[in-house]
LUMDO-377461 format. One record per residue (C-alpha): residue number from 0; residue in one letter; chain; x negated, y negated, z negated. Coordinates in nm, 2 decimals. Layout:
! residues N
- NUM_A_A_X_Y_Z
...
This chain:
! residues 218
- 0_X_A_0.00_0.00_0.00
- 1_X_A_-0.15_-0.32_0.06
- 2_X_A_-0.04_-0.70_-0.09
- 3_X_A_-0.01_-0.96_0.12
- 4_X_A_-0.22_-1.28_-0.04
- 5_X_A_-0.07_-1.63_0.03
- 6_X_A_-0.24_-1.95_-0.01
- 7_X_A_-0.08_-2.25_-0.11
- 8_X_A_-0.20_-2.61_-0.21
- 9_X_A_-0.16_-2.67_-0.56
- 10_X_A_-0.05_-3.04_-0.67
- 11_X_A_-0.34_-3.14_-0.76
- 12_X_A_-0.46_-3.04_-0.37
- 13_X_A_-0.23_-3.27_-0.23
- 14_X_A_-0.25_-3.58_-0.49
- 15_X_A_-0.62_-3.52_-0.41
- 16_X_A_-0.54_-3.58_-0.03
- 17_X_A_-0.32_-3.84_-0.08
- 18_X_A_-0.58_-4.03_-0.27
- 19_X_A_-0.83_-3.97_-0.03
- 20_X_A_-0.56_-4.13_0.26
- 21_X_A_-0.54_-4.46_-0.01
- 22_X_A_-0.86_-4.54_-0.09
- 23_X_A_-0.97_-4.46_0.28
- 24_X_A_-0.67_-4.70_0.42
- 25_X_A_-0.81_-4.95_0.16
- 26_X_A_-1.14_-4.96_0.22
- 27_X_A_-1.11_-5.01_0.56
- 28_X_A_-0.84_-5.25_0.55
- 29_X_A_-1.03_-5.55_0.63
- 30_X_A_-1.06_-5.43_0.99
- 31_X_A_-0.68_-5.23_1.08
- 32_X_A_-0.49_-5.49_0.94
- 33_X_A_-0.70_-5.77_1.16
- 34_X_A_-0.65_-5.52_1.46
- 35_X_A_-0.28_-5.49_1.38
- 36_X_A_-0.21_-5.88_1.37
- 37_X_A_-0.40_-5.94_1.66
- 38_X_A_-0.21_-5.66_1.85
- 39_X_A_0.10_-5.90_1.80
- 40_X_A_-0.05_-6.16_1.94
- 41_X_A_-0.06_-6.33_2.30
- 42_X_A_-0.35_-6.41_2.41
- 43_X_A_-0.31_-6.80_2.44
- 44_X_A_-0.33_-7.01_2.80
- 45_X_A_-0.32_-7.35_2.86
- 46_X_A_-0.26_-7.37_3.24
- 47_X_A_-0.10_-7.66_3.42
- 48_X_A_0.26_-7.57_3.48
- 49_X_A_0.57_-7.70_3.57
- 50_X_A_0.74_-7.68_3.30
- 51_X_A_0.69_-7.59_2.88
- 52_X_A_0.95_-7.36_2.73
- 53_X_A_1.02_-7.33_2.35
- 54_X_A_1.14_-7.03_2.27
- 55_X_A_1.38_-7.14_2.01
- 56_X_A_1.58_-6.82_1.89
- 57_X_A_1.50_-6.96_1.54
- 58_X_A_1.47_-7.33_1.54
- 59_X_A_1.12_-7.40_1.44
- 60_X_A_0.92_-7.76_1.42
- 61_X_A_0.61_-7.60_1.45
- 62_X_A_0.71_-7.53_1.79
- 63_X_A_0.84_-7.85_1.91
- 64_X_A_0.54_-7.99_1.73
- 65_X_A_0.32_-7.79_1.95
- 66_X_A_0.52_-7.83_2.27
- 67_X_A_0.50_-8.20_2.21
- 68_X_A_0.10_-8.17_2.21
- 69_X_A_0.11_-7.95_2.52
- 70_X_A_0.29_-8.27_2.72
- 71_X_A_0.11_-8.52_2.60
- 72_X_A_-0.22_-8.35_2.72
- 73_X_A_-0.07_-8.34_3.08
- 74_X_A_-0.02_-7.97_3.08
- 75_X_A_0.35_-7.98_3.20
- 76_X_A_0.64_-8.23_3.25
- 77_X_A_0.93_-8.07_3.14
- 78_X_A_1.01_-7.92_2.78
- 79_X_A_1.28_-7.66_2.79
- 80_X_A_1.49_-7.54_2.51
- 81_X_A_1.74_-7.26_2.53
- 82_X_A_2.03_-7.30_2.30
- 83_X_A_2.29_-7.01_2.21
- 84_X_A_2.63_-7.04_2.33
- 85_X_A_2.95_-6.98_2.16
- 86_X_A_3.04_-6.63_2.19
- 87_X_A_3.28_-6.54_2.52
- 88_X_A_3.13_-6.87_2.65
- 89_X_A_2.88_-7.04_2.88
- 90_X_A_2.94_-7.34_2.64
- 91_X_A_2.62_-7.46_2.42
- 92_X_A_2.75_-7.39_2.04
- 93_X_A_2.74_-7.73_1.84
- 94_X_A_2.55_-7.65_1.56
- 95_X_A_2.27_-7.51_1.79
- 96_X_A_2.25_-7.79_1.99
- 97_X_A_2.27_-8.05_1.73
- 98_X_A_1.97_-7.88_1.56
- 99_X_A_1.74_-7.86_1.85
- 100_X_A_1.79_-8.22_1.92
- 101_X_A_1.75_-8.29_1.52
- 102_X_A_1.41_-8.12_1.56
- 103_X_A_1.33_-8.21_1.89
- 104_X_A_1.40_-8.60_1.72
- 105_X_A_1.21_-8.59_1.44
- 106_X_A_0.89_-8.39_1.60
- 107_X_A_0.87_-8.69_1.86
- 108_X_A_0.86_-8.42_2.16
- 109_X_A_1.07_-8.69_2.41
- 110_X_A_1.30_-8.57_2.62
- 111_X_A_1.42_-8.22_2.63
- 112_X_A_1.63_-8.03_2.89
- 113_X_A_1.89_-7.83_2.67
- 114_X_A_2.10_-7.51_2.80
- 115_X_A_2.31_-7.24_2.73
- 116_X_A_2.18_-6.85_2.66
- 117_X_A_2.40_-6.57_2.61
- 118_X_A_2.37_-6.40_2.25
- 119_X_A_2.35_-6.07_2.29
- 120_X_A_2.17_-5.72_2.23
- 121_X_A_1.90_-5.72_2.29
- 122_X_A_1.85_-6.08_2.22
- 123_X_A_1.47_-6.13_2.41
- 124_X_A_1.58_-5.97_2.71
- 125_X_A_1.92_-6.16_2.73
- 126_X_A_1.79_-6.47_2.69
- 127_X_A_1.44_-6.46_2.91
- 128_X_A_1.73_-6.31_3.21
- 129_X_A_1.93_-6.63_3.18
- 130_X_A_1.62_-6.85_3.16
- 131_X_A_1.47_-6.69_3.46
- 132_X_A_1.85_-6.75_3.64
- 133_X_A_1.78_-7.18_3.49
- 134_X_A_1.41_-7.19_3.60
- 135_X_A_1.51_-7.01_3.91
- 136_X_A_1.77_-7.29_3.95
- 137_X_A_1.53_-7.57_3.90
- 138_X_A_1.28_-7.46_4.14
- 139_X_A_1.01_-7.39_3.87
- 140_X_A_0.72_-7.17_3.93
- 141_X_A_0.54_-7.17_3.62
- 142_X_A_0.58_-7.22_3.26
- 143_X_A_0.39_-7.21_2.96
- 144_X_A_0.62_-7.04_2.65
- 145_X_A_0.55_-7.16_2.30
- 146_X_A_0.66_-6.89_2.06
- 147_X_A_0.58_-6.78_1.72
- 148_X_A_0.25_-6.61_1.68
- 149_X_A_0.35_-6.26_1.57
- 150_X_A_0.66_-6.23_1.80
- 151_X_A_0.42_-6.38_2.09
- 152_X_A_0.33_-6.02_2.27
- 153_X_A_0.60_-5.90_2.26
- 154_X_A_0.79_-6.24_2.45
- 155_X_A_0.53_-6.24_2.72
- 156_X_A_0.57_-5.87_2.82
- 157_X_A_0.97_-5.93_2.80
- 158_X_A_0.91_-6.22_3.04
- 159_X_A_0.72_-6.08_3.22
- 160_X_A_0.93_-5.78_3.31
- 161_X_A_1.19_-6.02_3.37
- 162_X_A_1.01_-6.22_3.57
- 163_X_A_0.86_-6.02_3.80
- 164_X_A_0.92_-6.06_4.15
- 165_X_A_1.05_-6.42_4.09
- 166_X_A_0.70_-6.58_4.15
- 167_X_A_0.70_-6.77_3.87
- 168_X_A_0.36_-6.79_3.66
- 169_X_A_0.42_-6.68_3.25
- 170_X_A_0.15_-6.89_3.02
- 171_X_A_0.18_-6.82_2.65
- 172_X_A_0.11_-7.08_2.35
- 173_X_A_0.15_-6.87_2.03
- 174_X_A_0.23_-7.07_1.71
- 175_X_A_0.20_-6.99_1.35
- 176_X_A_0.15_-7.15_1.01
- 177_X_A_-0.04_-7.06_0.73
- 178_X_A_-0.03_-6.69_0.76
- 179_X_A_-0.27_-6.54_1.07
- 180_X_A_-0.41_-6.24_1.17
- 181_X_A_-0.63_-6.21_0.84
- 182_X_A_-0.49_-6.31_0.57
- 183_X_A_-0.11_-6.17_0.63
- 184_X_A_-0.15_-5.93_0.35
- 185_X_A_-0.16_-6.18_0.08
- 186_X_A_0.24_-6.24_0.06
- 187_X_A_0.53_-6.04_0.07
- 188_X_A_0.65_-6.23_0.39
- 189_X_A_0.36_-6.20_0.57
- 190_X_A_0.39_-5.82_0.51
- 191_X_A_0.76_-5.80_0.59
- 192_X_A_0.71_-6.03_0.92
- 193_X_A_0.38_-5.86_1.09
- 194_X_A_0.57_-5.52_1.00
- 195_X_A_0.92_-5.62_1.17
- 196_X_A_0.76_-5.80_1.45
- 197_X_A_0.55_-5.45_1.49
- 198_X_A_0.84_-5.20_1.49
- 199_X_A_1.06_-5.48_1.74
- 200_X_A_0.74_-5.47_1.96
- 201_X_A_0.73_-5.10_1.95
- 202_X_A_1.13_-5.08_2.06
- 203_X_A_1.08_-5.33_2.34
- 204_X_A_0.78_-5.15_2.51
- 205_X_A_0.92_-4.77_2.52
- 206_X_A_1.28_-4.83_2.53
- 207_X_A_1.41_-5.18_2.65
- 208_X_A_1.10_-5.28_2.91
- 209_X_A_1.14_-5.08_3.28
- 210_X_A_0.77_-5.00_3.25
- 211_X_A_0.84_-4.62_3.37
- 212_X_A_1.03_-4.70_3.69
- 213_X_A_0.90_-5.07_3.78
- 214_X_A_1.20_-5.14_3.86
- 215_X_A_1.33_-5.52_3.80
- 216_X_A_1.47_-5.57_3.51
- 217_X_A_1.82_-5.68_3.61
């Protein structure tokens, strides 16, 4: 007769591998959590362009601050900002478009071109399709798109996408504040924000983008 012999990892094994995983994670921290940020971000062009478009899905001075800078140093004409309409309609809601023209007010920008975008899932994609249908409207073959830093790659490659075929030239300005691509681990928000914008990036890449087919994204 023989016995059968089974090994199996006690709990000391696996607490012992688990605090391997931790104190290897933190020791190298200083480098994945750099390469993580960064992976967020655009990588940030200044080109002449026809026009500069503030993606303004949550109002933000920062970027009409920015977008302001951008005109004044000649880089395009034009400042766009997309406003959300009232639901079932093309119609600009109030609130929306009495905030951007606070903001746009008190960060000096000058004058803005306001218009309608739809509000609906998923919210990048809608909105860059009817701001390619506006800039397609106004005859503009390049913009520069001033976004917030950790949401930034993921804007360009939805524009992009959307864009493609249209001939018109995506620039990227990314815009943060006091959290960057080092030191986002040192508040709770930072955390919460570089992981959200991580997991919204992740969505947008393998199952809203057309990457598989190239096929525009209509």
């Amino acid at each position: 007769m023989y016995r059968a012999e089974r090994t199996r990892p006690t709990w000391k094994l696996r607490f012992g591998l688990l605090a391997l995983l931790a104190a290897g994670l933190w020791l190298t921290s200083g480098w994945w959590t750099v390469s993580l940020a960064r992976g967020l971000v655009c990588e940030a062009t200044a080109e002449p362009s026809d026009a500069i478009l503030i993606e303004n899905l949550e109002p933000n001075y920062l970027l009409y601050e920015r977008a302001g800078q951008l005109r004044r140093a000649g880089l395009a004409p034009r400042v766009l900002v997309p406003v959300f309409a009232d639901p079932g309609t093309r119609e600009a809601n109030d609130v929306a478009l009495g905030t951007a023209e606070l903001i746009a007010r008190l960060s000096r920008i000058g004058p803005i071109d306001l218009f309608p975008v739809r509000q609906a899932e998923p919210i990048t994609a809608t909105v860059a399709r009817d701001v390619r249908d506006f800039l397609t409207r106004e005859h503009i073959r390049s913009v520069i798109i001033v976004t917030r830093r950790f949401r930034s790659r993921r804007s360009v490659l939805v524009y992009e996408a959307i864009l493609r075929g249209t001939g018109i030239a995506v620039h990227c300005q990314p815009v943060g504040g006091s959290r960057g691509v080092t030191n986002w681990t040192r508040s709770w928000h930072g955390i919460q924000e570089v992981a959200e914008q991580w997991l919204k990036l992740q969505y947008y890449r393998f199952s809203v983008l057309p990457f598989r087919t190239g096929a525009p994204f209509d």
